[in-house]
Structure formats: C-alpha cells, structure tokens
FIKOLZA-1660 file (N, C-alpha, C; in steps of 0.1 Angstrom, whole numbers, plus 5000, padded with zeros to 4 digits):
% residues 116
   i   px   py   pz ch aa at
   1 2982 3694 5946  A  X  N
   1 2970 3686 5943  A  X CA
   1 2962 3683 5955  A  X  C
   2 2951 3691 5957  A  X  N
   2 2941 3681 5967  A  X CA
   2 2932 3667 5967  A  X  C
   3 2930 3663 5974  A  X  N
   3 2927 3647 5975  A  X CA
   3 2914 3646 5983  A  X  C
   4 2909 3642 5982  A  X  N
   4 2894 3640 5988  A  X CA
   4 2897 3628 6000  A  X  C
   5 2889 3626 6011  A  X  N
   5 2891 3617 6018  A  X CA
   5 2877 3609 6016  A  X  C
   6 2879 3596 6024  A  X  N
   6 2868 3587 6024  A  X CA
   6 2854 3595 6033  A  X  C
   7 2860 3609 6038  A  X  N
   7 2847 3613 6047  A  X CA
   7 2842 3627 6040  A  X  C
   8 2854 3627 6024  A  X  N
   8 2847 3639 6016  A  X CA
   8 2855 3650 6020  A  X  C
   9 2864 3654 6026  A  X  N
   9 2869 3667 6035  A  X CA
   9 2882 3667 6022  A  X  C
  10 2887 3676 6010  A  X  N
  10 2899 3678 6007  A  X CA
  10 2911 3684 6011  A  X  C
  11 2923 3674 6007  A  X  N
  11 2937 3677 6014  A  X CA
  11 2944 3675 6008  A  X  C
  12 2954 3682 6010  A  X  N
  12 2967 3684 6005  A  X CA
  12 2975 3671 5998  A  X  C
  13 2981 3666 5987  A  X  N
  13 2990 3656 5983  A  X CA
  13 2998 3653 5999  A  X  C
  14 3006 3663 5998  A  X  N
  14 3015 3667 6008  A  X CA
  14 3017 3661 6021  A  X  C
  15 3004 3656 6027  A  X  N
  15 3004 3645 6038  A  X CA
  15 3005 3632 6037  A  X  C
  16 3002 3624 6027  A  X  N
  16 3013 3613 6024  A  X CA
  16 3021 3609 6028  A  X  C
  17 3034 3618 6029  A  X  N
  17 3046 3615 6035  A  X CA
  17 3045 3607 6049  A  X  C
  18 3037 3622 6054  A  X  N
  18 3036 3617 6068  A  X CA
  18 3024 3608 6069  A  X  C
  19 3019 3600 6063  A  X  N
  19 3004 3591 6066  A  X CA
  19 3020 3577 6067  A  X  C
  20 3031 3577 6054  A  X  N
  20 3044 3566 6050  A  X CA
  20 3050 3567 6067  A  X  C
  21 3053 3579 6073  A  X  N
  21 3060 3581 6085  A  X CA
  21 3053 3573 6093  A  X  C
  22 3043 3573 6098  A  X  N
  22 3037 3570 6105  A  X CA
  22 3036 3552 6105  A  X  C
  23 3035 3548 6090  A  X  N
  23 3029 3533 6089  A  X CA
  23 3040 3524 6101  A  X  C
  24 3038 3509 6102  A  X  N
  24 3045 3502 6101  A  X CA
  24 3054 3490 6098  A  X  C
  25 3060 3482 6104  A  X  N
  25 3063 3475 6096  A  X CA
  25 3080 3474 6091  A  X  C
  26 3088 3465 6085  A  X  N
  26 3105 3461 6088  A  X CA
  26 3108 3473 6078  A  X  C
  27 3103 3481 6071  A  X  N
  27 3106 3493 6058  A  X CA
  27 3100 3506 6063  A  X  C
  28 3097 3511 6076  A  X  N
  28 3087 3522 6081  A  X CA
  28 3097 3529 6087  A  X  C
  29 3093 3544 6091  A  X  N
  29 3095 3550 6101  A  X CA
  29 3100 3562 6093  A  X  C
  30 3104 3573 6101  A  X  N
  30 3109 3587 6094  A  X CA
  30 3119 3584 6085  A  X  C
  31 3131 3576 6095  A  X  N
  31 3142 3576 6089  A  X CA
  31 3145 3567 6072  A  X  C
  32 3136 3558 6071  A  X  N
  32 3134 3553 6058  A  X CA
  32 3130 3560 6050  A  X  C
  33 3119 3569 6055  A  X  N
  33 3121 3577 6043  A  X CA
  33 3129 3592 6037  A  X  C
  34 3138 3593 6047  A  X  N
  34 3148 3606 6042  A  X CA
  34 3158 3600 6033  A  X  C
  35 3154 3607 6025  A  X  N
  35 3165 3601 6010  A  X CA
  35 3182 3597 6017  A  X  C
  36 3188 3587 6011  A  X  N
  36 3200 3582 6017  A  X CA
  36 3203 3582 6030  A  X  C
  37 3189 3580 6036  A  X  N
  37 3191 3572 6050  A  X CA
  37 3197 3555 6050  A  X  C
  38 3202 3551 6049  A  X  N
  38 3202 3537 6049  A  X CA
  38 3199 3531 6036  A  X  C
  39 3200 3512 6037  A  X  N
  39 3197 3508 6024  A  X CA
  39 3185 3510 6022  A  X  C
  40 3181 3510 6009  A  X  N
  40 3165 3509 6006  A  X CA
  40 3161 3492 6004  A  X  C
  41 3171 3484 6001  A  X  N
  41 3166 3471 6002  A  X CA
  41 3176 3461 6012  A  X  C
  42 3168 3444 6014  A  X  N
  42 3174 3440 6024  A  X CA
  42 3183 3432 6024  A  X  C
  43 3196 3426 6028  A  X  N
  43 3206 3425 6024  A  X CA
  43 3205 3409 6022  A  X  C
  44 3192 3407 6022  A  X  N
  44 3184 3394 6015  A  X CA
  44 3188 3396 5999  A  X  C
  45 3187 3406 5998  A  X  N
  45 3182 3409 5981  A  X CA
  45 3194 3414 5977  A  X  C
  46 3206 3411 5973  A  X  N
  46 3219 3415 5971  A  X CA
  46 3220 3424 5958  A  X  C
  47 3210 3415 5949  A  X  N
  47 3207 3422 5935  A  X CA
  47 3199 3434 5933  A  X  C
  48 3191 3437 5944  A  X  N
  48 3180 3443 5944  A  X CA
  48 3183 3464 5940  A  X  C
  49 3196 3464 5949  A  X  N
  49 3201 3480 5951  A  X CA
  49 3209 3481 5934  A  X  C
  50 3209 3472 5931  A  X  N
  50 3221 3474 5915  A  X CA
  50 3208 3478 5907  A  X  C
  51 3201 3468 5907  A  X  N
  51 3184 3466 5895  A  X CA
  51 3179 3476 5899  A  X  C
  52 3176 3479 5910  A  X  N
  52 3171 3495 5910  A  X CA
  52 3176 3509 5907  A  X  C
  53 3185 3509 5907  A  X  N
  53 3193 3519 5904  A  X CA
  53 3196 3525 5891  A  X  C
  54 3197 3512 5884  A  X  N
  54 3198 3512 5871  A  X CA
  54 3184 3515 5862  A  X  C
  55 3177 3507 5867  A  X  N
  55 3164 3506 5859  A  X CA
  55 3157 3513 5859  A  X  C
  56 3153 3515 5876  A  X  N
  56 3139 3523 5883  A  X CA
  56 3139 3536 5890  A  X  C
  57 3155 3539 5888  A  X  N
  57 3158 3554 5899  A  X CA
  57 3158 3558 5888  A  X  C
  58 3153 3573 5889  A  X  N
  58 3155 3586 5876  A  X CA
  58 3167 3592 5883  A  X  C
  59 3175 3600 5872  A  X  N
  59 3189 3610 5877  A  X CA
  59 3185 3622 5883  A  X  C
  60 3190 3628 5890  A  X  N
  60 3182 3639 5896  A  X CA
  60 3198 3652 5897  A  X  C
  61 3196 3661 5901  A  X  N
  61 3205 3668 5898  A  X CA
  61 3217 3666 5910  A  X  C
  62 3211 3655 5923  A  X  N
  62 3220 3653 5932  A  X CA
  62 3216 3641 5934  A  X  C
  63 3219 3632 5922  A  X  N
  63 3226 3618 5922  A  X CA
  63 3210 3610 5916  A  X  C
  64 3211 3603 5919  A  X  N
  64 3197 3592 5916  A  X CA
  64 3187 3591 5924  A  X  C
  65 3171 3591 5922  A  X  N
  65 3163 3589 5936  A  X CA
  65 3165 3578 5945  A  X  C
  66 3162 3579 5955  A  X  N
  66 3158 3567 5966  A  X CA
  66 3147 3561 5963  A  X  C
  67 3147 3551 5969  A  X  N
  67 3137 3543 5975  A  X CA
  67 3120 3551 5971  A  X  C
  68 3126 3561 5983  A  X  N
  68 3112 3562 5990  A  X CA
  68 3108 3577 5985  A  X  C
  69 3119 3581 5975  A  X  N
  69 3117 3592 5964  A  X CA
  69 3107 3585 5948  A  X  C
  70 3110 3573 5948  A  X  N
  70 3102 3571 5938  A  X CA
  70 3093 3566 5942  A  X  C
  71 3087 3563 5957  A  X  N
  71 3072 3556 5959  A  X CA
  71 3065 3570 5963  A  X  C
  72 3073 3583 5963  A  X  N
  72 3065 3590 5967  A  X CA
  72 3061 3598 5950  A  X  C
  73 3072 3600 5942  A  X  N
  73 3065 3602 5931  A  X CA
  73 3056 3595 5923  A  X  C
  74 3056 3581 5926  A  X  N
  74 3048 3576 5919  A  X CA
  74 3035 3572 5929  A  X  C
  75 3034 3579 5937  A  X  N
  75 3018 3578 5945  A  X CA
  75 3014 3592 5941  A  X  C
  76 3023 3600 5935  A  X  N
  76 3019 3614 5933  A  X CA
  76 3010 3610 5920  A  X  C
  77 3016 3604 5910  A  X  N
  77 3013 3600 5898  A  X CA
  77 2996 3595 5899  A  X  C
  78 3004 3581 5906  A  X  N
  78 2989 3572 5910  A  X CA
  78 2978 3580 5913  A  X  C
  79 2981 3591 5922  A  X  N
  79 2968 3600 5932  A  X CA
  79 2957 3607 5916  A  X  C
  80 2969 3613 5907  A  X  N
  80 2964 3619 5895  A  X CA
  80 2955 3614 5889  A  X  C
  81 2959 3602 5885  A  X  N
  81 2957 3592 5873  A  X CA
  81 2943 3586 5873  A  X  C
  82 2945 3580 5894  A  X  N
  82 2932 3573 5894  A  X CA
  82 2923 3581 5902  A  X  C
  83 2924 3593 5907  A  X  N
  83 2918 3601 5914  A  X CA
  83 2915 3592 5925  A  X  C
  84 2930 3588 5928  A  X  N
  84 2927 3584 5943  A  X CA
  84 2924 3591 5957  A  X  C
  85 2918 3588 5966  A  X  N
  85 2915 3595 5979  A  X CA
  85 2927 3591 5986  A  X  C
  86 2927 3601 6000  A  X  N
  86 2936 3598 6009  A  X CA
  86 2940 3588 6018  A  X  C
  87 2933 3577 6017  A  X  N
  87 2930 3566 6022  A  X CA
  87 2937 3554 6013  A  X  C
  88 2930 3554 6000  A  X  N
  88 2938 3547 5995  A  X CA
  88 2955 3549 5990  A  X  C
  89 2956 3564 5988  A  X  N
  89 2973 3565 5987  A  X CA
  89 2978 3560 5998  A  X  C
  90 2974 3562 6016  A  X  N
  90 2980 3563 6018  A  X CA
  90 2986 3546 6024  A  X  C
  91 2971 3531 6023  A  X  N
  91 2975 3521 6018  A  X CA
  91 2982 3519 6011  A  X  C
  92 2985 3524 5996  A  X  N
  92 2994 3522 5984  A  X CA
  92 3009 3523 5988  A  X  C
  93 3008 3538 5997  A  X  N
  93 3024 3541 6001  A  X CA
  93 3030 3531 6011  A  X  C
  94 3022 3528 6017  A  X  N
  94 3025 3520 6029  A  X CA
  94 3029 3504 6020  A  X  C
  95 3024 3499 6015  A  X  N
  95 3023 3487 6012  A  X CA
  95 3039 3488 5998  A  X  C
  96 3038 3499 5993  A  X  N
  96 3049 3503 5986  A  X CA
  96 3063 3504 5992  A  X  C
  97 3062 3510 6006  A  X  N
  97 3070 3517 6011  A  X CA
  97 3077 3503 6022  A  X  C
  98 3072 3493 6023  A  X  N
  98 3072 3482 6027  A  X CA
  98 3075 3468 6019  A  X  C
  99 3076 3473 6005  A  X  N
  99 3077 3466 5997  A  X CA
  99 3069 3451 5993  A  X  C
 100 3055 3456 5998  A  X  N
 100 3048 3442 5997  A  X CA
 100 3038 3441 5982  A  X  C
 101 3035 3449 5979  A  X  N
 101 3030 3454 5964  A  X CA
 101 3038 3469 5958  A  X  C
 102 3037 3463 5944  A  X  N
 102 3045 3471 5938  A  X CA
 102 3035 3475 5924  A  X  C
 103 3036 3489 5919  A  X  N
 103 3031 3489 5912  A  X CA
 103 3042 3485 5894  A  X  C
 104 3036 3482 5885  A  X  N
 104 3045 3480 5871  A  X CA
 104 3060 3482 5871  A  X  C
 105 3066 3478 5865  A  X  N
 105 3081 3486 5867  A  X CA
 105 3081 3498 5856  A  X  C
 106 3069 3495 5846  A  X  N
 106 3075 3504 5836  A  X CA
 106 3066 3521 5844  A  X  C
 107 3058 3516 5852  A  X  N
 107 3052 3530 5861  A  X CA
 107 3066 3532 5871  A  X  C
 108 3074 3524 5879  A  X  N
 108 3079 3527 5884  A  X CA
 108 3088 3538 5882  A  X  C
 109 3094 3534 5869  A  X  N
 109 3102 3540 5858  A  X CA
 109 3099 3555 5856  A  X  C
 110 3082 3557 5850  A  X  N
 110 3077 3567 5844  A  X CA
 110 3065 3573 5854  A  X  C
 111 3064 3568 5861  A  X  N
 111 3046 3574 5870  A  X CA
 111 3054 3584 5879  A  X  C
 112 3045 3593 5881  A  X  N
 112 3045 3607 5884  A  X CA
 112 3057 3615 5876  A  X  C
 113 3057 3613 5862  A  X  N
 113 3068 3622 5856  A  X CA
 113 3061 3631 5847  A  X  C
 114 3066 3639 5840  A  X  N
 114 3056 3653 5830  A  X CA
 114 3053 3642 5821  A  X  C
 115 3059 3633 5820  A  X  N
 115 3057 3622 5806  A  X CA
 115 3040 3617 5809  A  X  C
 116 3038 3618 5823  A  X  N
 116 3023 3610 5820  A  X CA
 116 3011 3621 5822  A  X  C
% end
C-alpha cells in the first residue's frame, strides 16, 4: 500500500515500522518492537499481559501476536480505512506503540484483518 505524505511524495506502508523504531519514549526503540522481545506491558499493569492475550492478540501460526504486531496491523488497517498519510500513521504508531492512545478494542481485535 502507498501512502502519501504531508509534502504529497508516495511511500511505501512499509516505513512505519521504522518511523515506531525511531519514536521515543518508556515503550520505544528497535527492540520493543521485535515480536517477544520483552514484556509488551508494565509490571504496573499485572492484568494487562493476561487481557491482552486473550482478547486482543489474534493466533498466528507461531503462537499469538505481540504488542507491537497488532499496532502494526492495525495502523495497516487504520492507513486503508482512513486514507491516512505518513505523518499521521506514523503519530498513531507512536502514541500506540507507547501506549498513550488506543484505538477501540473491538478494532484492536479486528483492524487490519481480511474481515474489514
């Protein structure tokens, strides 16, 4: 999927990832986002790795997603839906990826899947 930027130039889905690498912040950096790097939540949130798991990870053929596998499918989704530019995904990821806005749980659940 290409994405338009705020300066009109189209690009790749695909840099996202690295716009998330880059951000900062106490949930940033490469290593947060390679799937089963570490926790995905903080050990503030005791409940938080159970509720997710259950609720908001989809099964995958090697175990359940991460964290930072379902903020990236679901900015994939988001990017579709709202014909977002590269700018704004890559706010959304970051603020996602950081856990300070969240989008729905029932998107969490279902955004970027063939369902939508």
């Amino acid at each position: 999927m290409g994405l338009q930027s705020s300066s009109g130039e189209t690009q790749s889905y695909s840099g996202i990832d690295e716009d998330l690498n880059a951000s900062s912040g106490p949930h940033s950096g490469s290593a947060r986002l390679a799937a089963g790097s570490g926790p995905d939540f903080p050990a503030t949130a005791p409940a938080a790795n159970p509720v997710f798991y259950r609720t908001y990870s989809r099964s995958q053929a090697r175990g359940r997603e991460s964290w930072a596998q379902v903020v990236s499918r679901n900015l994939e989704g988001l990017g579709r839906l709202g014909r977002l530019d590269r700018d704004e995904l890559a706010l959304m990821g970051r603020l996602q990826q950081e856990q300070k806005a969240l989008p729905s749980g029932r998107w969490l659940w279902i955004g970027g899947t063939p369902w939508i």
